[in-house]
C-alpha positions in Angstrom: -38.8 21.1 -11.9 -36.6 17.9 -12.8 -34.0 17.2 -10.1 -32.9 13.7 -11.4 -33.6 10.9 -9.3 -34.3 13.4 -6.5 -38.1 13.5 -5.2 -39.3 16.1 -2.8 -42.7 16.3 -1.5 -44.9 16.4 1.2 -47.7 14.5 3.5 -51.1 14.7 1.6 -52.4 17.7 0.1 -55.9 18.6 2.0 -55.2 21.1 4.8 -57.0 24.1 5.4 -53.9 26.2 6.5 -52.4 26.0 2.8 -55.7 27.7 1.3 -53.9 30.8 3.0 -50.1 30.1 2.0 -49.8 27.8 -0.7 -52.7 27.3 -2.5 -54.1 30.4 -4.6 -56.8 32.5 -3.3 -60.4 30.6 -4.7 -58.9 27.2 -5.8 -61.7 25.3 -5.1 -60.5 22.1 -3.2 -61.5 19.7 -5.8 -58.3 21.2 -7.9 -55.7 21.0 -4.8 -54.3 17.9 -5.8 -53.9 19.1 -9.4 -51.9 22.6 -8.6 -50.1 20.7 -5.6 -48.8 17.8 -7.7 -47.3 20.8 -10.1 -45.6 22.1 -7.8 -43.6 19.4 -5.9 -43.0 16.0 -7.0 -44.2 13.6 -4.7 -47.0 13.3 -2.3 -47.2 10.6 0.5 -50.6 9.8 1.5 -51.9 9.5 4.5 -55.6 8.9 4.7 -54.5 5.3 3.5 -53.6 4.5 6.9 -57.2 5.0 8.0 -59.2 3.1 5.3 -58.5 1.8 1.9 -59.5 3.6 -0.9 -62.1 2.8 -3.5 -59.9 1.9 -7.1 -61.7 4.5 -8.4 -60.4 7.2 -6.3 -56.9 5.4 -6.9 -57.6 5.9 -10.8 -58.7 9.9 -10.5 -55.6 11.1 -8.2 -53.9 9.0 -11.0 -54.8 11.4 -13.5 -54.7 14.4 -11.8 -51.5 14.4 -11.8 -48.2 15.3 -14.5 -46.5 13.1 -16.1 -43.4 12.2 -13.5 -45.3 12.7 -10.1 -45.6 9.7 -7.8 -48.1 9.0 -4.3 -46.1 7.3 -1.7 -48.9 6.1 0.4 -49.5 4.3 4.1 -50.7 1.0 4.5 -53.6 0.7 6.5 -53.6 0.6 10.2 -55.6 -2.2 10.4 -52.7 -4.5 9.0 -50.0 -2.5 11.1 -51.9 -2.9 14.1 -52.5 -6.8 14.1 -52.1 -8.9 16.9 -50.2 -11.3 13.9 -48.9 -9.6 11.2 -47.9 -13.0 9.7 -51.5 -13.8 9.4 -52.4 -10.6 7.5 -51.5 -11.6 3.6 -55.4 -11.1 2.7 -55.3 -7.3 4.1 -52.3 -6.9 2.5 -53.3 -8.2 -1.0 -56.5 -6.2 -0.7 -54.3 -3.1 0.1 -51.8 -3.4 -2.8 -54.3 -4.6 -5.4 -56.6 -1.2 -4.8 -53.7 1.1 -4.8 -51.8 -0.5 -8.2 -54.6 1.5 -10.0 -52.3 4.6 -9.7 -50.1 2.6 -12.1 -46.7 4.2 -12.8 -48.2 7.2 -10.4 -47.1 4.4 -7.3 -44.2 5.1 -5.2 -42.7 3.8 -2.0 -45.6 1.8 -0.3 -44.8 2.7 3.5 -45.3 0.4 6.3 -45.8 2.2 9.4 -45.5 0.3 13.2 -46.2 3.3 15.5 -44.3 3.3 19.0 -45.8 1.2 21.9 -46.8 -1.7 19.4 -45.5 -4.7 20.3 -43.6 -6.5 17.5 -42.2 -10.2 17.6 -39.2 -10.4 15.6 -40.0 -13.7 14.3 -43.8 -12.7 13.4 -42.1 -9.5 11.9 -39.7 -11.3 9.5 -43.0 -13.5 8.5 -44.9 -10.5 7.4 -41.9 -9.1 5.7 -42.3 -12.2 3.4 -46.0 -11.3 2.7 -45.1 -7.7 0.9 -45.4 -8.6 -2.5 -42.3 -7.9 -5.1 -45.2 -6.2 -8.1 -48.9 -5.9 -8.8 -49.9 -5.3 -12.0 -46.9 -5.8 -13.8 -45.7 -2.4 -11.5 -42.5 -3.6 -9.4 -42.9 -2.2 -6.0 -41.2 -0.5 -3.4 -41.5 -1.1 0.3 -40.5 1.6 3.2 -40.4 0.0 6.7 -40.9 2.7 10.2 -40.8 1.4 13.0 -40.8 3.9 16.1 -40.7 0.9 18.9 -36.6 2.2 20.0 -35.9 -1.3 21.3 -36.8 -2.8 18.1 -34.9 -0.6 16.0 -31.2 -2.6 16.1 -28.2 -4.3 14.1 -30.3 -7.3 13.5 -33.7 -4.7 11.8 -31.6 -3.1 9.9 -29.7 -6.7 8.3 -33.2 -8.4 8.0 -34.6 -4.9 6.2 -31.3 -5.2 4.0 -31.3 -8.8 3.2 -35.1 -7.9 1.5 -34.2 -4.6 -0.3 -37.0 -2.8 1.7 -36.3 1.3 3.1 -36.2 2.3 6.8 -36.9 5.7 7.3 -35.0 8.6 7.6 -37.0 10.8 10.2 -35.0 13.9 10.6 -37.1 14.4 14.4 -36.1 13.9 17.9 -39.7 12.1 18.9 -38.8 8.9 16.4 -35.7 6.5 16.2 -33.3 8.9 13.9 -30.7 6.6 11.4 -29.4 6.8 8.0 -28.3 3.5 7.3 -28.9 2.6 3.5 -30.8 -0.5 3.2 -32.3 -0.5 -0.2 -31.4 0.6 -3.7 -34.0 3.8 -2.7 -34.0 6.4 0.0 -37.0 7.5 2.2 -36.4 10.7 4.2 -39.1 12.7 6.0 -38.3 15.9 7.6 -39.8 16.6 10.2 -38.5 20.0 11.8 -40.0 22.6 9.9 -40.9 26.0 12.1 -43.7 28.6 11.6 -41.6 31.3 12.3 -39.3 30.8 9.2 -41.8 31.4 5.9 -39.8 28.2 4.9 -40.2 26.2 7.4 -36.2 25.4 7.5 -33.5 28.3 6.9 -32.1 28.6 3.2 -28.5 27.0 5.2 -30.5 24.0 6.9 -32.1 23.1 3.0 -28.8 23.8 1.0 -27.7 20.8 3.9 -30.8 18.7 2.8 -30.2 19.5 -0.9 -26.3 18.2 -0.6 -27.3 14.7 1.5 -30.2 14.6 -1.0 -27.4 14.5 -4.2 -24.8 12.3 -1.8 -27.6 9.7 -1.6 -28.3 9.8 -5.2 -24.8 9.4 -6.4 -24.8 6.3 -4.1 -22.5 7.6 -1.3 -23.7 8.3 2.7 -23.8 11.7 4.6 -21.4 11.7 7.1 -23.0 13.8 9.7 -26.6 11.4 9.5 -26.1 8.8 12.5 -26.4 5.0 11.8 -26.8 2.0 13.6 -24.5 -0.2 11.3 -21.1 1.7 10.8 -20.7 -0.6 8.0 -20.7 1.3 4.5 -23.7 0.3 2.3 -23.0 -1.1 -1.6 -22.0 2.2 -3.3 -24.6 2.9 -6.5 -26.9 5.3 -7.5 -30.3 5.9 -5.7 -33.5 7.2 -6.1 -34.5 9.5 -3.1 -37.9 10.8 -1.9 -37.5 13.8 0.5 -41.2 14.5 2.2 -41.5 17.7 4.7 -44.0 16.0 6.8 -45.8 17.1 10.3 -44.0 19.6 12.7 -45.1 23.4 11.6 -47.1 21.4 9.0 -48.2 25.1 7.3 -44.6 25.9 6.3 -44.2 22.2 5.0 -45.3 23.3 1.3 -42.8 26.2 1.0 -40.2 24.3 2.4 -40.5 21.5 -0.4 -40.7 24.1 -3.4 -37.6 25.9 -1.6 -35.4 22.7 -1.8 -36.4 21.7 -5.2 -35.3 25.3 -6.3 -32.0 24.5 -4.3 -31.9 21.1 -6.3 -32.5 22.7 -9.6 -29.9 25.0 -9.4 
C-alpha cells in the first residue's frame, strides 16, 4: 500500500455505518482501528477536539497500528474556542505532551477555528508562537483551518508561510476553498463524497485527486485548485495527507482505498 510520500486516509474510524460497508461482518469494534489502519494510511482524529485523551489511550492506538501509519489529530476545542488564544500555552502544552505518546505514529496536529469565531489577528499571530516546534524529541507539524471567510486573506496566508504551518485544502463549498502551499507538507480533506456512487467520488474525479496528489508531492501546484496568493510557492518535494472526511461519510472508506489503488498503480 506504499504510495511514497502520499498519505490517504480518513476522519476517525468508529462509525456504525462502516460495520455494513467496510468493516467485515463480526469485527468486534475493539479491532476497527487495527483492520482500518491496514487499509488506508492515515487517520485524522476527531474526538481530540472534544477532550484530551488519557496517554494511555495515546500509547494503545499507537500500537495498533503498522509500521508507516500516522493519526493526524484535532486540538481540543477548548483551546480553539478561547476568548485569548495567546493566553492558552498551558492547554496547549497539556495537549501536545499527551498526544507525543503516539511517538513516530504523530502526524499533522490540526488547529481548527470554526466559522463565526471571532479571531484578532494580532492575538492570532501570538498563539501561533505558542505551537511548539517538537515534544519528545518528535519534530511536529502544524495544520491551521480557519472557516471565518473574512479572516482567510493575503496577510493569513504570509503569516502561516513565514511559520511553516499548513492551511487546509477543503475540497467543499460550505468552507473557505484555497490551495496555496504554505508549508513543506500538504493537508487536503475532501469533502464531496456521495452515497449514490459505492466510492463516494467517480473513478475520473479520484484519477484528478491522484494527479494533484503526485503534483504536490513532486513540489509543483495544481492549476485548476484556486489560491489566494497567485504567487508560486518554493518548488520541492512534499509530503501530502489526503483525508475523505464528512459529506456521505459511509462512502468515505471506499473512497480512500480507491485512490490509494489509483496511487499505487
Amino acid at each position: 500500500m506504499s504510495t511514497g510520500n502520499i498519505r490517504v486516509g480518513i476522519g476517525g474510524w468508529t462509525y456504525a455505518p462502516w460495520r455494513d460497508n467496510f468493516y467485515p461482518k463480526g469485527l468486534v469494534q475493539r479491532r476497527e482501528l487495527e483492520y482500518a489502519s491496514r487499509h488506508v494510511t492515515a487517520i485524522e482524529v476527531n474526538g481530540t477536539y472534544y477532550g484530551t485523551q488519557r496517554p494511555a489511550t495515546y500509547a494503545k492506538w499507537r500500537d495498533e497500528v503498522p509500521d508507516g501509519f500516522v493519526f493526524s489529530a484535532k486540538a481540543p476545542k477548548r483551546i480553539m474556542q478561547s476568548r485569548t488564544l495567546a493566553k492558552t500555552g498551558p492547554q496547549v502544552d497539556d495537549f501536545v505532551g499527551g498526544i507525543a505518546t503516539l511517538g513516530d505514529r504523530l502526524g499533522p496536529l490540526v488547529w481548527q477555528f470554526d466559522a463565526g469565531t471571532r479571531i484578532d489577528r494580532d492575538d492570532f499571530a501570538a498563539f501561533l508562537e505558542l505551537l511548539p516546534r517538537e515534544a519528545d524529541g518528535i519534530a511536529l507539524r502544524h495544520v491551521l483551518d480557519v472557516r471565518d471567510r473574512a479572516f482567510v486573506d493575503a496577510g493569513y496566508i504570509a503569516l502561516a508561510r513565514s511559520r511553516g504551518y499548513a492551511t487546509v485544502f477543503t475540497d467543499s463549498a460550505e468552507h473557505p476553498s484555497f490551495a496555496d502551499l504554505t508549508a513543506d507538507f500538504v493537508y487536503a480533506r475532501l469533502m464531496r463524497a456521495r452515497s449514490a456512487i459505492d466510492t463516494g467520488y467517480s473513478v475520473a474525479e479520484l484519477e484528478q485527486w491522484a494527479q494533484r496528489a503526485q503534483a504536490w508531492a513532486a513540489g509543483n501546484e495544481p492549476g485548476d485548485l484556486p489560491r489566494i496568493d497567485p504567487a508560486p510557492a518554493p518548488r520541492r518535494p512534499r509530503e501530502v495527507f489526503v483525508f475523505f472526511i464528512a459529506a456521505d461519510k459511509e462512502r468515505n472508506p471506499a473512497a480512500a482505498m480507491a485512490l490509494l489503488r489509483i496511487l499505487g498503480g
